[in-house]
C-alpha positions in Angstrom: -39.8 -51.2 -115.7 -41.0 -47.4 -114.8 -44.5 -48.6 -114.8 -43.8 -51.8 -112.7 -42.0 -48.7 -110.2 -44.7 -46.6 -110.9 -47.1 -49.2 -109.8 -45.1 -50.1 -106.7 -45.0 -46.6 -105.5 -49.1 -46.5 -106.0 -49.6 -49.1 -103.5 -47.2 -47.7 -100.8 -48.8 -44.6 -100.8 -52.3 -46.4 -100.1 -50.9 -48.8 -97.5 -49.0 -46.1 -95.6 -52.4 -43.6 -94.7 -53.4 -47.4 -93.2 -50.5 -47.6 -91.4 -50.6 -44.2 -89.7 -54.2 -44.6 -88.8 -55.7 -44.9 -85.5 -57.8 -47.9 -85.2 -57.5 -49.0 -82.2 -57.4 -45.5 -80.1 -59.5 -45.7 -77.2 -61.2 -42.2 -76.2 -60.8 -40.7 -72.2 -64.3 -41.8 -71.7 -63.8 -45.3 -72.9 -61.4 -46.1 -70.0 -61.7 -47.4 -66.5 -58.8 -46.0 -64.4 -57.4 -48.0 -62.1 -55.8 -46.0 -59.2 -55.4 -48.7 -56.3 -54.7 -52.4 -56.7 -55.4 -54.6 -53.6 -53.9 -57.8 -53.1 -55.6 -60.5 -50.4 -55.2 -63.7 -49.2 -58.0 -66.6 -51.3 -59.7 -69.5 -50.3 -59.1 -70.9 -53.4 -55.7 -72.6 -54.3 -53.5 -70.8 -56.6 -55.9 -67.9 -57.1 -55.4 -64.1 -55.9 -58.0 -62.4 -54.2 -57.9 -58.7 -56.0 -59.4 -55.5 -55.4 -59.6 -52.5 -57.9 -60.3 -48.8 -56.8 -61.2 -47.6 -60.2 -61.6 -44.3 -61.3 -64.0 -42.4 -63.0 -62.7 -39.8 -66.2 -66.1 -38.3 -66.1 -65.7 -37.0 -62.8 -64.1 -33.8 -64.4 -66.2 -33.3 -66.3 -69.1 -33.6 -63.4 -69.0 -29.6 -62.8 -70.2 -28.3 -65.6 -73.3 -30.8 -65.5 -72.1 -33.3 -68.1 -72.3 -36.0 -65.9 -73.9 -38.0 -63.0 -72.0 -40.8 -62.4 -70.2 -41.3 -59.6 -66.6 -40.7 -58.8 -65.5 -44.0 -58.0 -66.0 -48.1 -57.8 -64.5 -50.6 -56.4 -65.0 -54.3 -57.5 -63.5 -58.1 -55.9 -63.0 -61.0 -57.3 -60.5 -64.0 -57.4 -57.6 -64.0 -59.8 -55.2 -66.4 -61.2 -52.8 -62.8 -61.8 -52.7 -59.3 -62.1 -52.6 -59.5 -66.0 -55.3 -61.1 -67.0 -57.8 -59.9 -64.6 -58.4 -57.0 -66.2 -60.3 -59.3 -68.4 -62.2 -60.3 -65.7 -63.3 -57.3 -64.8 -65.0 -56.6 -67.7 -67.4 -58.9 -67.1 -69.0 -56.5 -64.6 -67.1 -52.9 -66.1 -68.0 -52.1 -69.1 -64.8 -49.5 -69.9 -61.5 -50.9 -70.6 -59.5 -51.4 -67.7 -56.5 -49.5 -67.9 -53.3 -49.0 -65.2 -52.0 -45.9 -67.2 -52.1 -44.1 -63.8 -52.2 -46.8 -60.9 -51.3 -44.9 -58.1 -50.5 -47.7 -55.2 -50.5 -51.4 -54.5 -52.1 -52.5 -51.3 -51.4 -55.6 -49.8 -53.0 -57.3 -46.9 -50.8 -58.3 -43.9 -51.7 -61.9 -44.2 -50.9 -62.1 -47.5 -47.2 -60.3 -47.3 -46.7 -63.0 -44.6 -47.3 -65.6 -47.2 -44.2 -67.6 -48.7 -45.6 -67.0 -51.5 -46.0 -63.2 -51.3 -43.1 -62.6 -53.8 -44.0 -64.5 -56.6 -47.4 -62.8 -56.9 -45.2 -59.3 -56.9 -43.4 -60.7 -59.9 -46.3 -61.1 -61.7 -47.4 -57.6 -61.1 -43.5 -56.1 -62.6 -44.0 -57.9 -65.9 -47.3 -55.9 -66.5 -45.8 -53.0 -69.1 -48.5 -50.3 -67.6 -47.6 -50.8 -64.2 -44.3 -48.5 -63.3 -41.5 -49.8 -60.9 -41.6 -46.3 -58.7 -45.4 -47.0 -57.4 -45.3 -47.0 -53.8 -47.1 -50.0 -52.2 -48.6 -50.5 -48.8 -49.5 -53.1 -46.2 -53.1 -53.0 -44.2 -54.1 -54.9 -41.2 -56.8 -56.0 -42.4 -58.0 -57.1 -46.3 -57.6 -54.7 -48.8 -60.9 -54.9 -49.9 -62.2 -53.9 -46.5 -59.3 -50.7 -46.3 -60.7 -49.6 -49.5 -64.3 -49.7 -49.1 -63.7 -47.9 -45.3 -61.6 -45.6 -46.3 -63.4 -42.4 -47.1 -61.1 -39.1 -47.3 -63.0 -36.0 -46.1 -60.9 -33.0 -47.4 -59.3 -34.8 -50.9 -62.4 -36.4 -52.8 -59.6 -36.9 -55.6 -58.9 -40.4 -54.6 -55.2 -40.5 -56.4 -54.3 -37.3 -54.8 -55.1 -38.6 -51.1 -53.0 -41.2 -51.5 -50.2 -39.3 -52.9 -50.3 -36.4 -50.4 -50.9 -38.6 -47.3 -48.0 -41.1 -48.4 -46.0 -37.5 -49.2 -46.4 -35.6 -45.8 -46.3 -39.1 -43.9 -42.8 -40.1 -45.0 -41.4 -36.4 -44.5 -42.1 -36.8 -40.8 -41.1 -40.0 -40.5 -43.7 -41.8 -39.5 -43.6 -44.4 -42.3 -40.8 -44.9 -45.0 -41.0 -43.4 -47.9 -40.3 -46.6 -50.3 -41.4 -48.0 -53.8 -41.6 -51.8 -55.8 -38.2 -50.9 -57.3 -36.8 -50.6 -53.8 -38.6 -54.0 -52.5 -37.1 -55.7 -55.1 -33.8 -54.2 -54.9 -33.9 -55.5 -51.6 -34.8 -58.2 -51.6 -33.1 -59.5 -54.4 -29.3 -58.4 -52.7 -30.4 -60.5 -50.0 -28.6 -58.1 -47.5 -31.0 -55.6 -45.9 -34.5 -55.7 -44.7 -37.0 -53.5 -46.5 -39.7 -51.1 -44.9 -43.3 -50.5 -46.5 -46.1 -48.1 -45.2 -47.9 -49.6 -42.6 -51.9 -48.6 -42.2 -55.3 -49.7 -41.2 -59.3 -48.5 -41.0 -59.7 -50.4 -37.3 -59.0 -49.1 -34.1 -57.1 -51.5 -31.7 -58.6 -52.2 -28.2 -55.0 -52.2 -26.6 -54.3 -49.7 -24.4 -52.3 -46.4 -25.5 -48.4 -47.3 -25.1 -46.7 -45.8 -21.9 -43.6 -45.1 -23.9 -44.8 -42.0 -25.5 -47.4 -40.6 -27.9 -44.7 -41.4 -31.0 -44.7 -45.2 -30.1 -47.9 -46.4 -31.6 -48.8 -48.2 -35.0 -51.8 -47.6 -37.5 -55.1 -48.1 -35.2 -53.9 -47.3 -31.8 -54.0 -43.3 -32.6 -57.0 -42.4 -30.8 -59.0 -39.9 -32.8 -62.1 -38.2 -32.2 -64.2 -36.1 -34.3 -65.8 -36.5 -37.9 -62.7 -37.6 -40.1 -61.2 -40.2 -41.8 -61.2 -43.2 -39.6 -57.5 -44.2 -41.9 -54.3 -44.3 -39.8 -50.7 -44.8 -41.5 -47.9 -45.3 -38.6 -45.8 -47.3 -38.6 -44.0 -50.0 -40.8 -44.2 -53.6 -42.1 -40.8 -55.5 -42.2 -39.7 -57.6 -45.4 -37.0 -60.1 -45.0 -35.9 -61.8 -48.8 -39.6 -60.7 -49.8 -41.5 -61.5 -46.8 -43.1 -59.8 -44.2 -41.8 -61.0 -40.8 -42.7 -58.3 -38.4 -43.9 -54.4 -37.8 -42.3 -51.1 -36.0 -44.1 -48.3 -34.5 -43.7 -44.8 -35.4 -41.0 -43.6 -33.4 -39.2 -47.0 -34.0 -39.6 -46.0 -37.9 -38.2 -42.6 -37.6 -35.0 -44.2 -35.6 -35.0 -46.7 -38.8 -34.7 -43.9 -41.0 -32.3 -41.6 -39.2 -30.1 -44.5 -39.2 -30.5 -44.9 -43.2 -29.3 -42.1 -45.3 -30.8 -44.0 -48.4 -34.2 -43.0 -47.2 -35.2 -39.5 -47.9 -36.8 -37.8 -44.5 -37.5 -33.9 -43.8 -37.7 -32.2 -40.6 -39.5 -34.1 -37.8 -41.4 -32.9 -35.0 -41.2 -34.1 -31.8 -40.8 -33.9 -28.0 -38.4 -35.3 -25.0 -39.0 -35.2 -21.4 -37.6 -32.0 -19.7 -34.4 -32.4 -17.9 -35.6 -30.2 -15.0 -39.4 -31.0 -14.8 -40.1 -34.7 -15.7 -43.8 -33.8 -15.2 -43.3 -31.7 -18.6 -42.0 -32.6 -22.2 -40.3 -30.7 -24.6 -41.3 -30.1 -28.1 -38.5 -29.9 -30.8 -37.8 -29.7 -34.1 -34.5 -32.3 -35.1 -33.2 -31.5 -38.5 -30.3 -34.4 -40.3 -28.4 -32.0 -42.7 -24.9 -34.5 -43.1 -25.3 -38.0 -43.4 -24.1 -40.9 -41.0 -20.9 -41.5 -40.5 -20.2 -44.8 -40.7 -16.6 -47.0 -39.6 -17.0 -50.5 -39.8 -14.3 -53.1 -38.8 -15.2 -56.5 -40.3 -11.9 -58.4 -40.5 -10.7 -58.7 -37.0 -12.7 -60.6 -34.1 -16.4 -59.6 -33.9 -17.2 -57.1 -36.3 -18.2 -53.9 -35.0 -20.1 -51.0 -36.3 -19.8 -46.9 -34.7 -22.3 -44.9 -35.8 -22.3 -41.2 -35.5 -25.7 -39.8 -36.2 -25.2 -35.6 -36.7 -28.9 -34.2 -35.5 -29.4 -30.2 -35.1 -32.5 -29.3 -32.9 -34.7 -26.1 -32.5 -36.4 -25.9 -29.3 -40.2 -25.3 -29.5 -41.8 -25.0 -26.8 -40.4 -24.9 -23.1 -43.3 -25.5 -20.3 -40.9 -25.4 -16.9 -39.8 -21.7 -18.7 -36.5 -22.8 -18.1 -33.8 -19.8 -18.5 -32.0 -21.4 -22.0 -29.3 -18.4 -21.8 -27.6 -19.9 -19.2 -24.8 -21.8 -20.7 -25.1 -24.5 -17.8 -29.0 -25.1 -18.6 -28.1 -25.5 -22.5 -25.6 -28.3 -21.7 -27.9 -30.2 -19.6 -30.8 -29.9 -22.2 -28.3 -31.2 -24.8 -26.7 -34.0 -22.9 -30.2 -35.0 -21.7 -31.7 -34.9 -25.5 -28.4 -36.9 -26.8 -28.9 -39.2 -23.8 -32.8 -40.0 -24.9 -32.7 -40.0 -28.4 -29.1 -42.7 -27.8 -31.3 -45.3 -26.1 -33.9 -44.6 -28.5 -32.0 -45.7 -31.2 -30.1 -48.4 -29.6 -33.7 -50.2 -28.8 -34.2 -50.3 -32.1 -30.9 -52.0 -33.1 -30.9 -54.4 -30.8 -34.4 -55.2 -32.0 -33.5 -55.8 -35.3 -30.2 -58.1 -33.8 -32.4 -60.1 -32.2 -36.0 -60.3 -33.4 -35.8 -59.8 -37.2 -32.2 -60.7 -37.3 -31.7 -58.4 -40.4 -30.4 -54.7 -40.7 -32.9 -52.2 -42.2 -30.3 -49.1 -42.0 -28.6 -50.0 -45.6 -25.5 -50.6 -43.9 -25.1 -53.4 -46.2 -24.0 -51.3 -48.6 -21.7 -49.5 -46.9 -20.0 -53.3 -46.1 -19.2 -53.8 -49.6 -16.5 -51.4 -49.5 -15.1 -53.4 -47.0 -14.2 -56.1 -49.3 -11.7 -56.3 -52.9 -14.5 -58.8 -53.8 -18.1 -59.4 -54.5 -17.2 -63.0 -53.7 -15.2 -62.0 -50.8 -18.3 -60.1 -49.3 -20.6 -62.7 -50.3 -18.3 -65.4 -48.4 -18.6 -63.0 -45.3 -22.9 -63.8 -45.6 -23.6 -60.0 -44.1 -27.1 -61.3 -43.0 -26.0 -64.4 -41.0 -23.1 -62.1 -39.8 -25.3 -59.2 -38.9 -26.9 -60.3 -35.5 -23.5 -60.8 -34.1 -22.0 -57.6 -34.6 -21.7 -54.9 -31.9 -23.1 -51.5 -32.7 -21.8 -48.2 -31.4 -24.6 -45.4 -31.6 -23.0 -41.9 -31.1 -25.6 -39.2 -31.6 -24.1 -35.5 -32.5 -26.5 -32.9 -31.0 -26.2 -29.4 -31.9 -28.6 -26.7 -30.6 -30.1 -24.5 -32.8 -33.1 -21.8 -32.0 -35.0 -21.4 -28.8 -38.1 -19.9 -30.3 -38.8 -16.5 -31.4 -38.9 -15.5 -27.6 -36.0 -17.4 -26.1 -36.0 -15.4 -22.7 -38.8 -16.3 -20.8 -39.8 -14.5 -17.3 -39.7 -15.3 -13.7 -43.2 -17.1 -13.9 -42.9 -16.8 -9.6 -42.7 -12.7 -9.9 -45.2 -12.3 -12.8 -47.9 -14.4 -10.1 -46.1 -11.8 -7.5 
């Protein structure tokens, strides 16, 4: 019996080294990185046309003369799914491909349009290396073509352009700041429209929108100089996984004041001047309280009043206005409150009537409207959405004039 034990005890310790071994490790320079996926439209039925921004691990290593291989490649070719082309593409890259640290999706508009857009993102959650908080974007044109034009000039670390410009380009407002997890969130509650980062390596022929310098979309930014010719502005609008539509910058940062689930910093901007029309004013509008929100959804037409809280520092002031004159303040506010008010309301009624959906998460707030989850699905808050009437009440409250806020008689300095 002790030598049958002792025996038994032999051939564990042997197996166990085997178990705890490393066979199948794959070294850093074994790897091909995948940092952007791009999704487009195929000739071919029931096939994906795919797009891979890979990587290279070497690069690193490039400084201290250990290498000569470039920093990047990018490869196309038609898919069945996301999975198994990585076994695709080693028919032409040698490394394995890996999406360890994929970075963002990027799909083309005319594929998000498809009605079959949101069974190809299915495919891409199931994958176990690709994360749910990836940020993914929508280009005017195909993929392939954004990622072969796209050529940063000041961040040659491909990941980190991406993540900065995505980053800084949110905080302003000018697209959303949103992620796979929130698409499907979305789109599965069948109750909101979702936003995605709109963008594009083209220039549009139209003419610059009279509106203002805010209310343009990826390409119509006129640019001059040696930079990246890459524009994100705007957004692409989902409706139950779909893309059905676009807004331009300043309609996207209306679309996000009015959503307190979307994180947004400090925005720069300008209004017309009350006493000079000739002349704008640049501000700074800062949302430290979120919305307040009263909904009435059980008698006659539903209504929703929304007060929108919005503190503003005055930045520059080209009439040199006297601001310490209490009467000159009250204009500038009532004038700002008026402007920013229709500005919002535009882009409400716009979503009433055009892509008959709410993208302000006031869905959520709904549900507390109701004892039920039956009860508020019975109430169907998208059919029931472009029938409501909206109240927009914007709070202004004036902060800072500038470091100089008393400006001088510019008639008596000319004197």
């Amino acid at each position: 019996m002790k030598i049958k034990n002792l025996i038994q005890f032999s051939c564990l310790l042997i197996v166990i080294p085997l178990l705890s071994g490393c066979w199948d490790q794959l070294y850093l320079d074994q790897r091909a990185f995948v940092i952007a996926i791009g999704l487009d439209k195929s000739e071919e039925e029931n096939t994906v046309k795919i797009t891979y921004l890979i990587s290279n691990p070497e690069l690193s290593k490039q400084e201290g003369g250990a290498s000569n291989e470039p920093n990047s490649e990018i490869i196309t070719f038609n898919t069945p799914d996301l999975i198994t082309s990585k076994n695709i593409a080693n028919t032409v890259v040698a490394k394995a491909v890996s999406y360890n640290i994929l970075s963002v999706i990027l799909i083309s508009e005319e594929l998000a349009e498809d009605e079959n857009f949101i069974r190809l993102m299915y495919d891409i959650a199931k994958d176990r290396e690709v994360t749910k908080a990836i940020p993914f974007i929508v280009t005017k044109e195909s993929t392939s073509k954004f990622l072969n034009e796209n050529q940063p000039k000041l961040e040659t670390r491909i990941h980190k352009y991406f993540e900065l410009i995505l980053q800084h380009g949110s905080e302003n407002g000018y697209i959303p700041k949103t992620n796979l997890q929130t698409y499907f969130r979305i789109s599965e509650q069948d109750g909101d429209l979702f936003l995605a980062p709109y963008a594009t390596t083209e220039e549009s022929d139209e003419e610059k929108n009279p509106e203002g310098e805010e209310n343009l979309i990826a390409g119509e930014m006129q640019v001059e100089g040696k930079t990246n010719k890459t524009q994100f502005l705007g957004s692409a609008i989902f409706k139950e996984g779909k893309m059905i539509g676009k807004l331009t910058a300043e309609e996207n940062r209306a679309a996000v004041l009015l959503n307190d689930t979307i994180d947004m910093e400090e925005i720069l901007t300008t209004y017309t001047d009350p006493f000079n029309e000739k002349y704008r004013i640049g501000v700074r509008v800062m949302k430290k309280e979120n919305n307040k929100v009263k909904m009435n959804l059980k008698k006659g037409i539903p209504t929703i009043d929304v007060t929108i809280p919005l503190y503003i520092d005055i930045l520059s002031n080209h009439n040199m206005t006297d601001y310490s004159n209490s009467n000159n303040r009250e204009t500038l506010k009532n004038h700002i409150k008026n402007e920013a008010t229709r500005k919002i309301e535009k882009v409400v009624k716009k979503s009433q009537e055009e892509f008959k959906g709410d993208p302000f998460g006031w869905s959520l707030i709904a549900r507390k409207q109701f004892m039920t989850i039956p009860e508020y699905e019975a109430f169907n808050w998208m059919e029931s959405y472009p029938k409501m009437r909206v109240k927009i009440n914007v709070e202004i409250v004036l902060g800072k004039f500038g470091r100089q806020d008393e400006l001088p008689h510019l008639e008596e300095m000319r004197d």
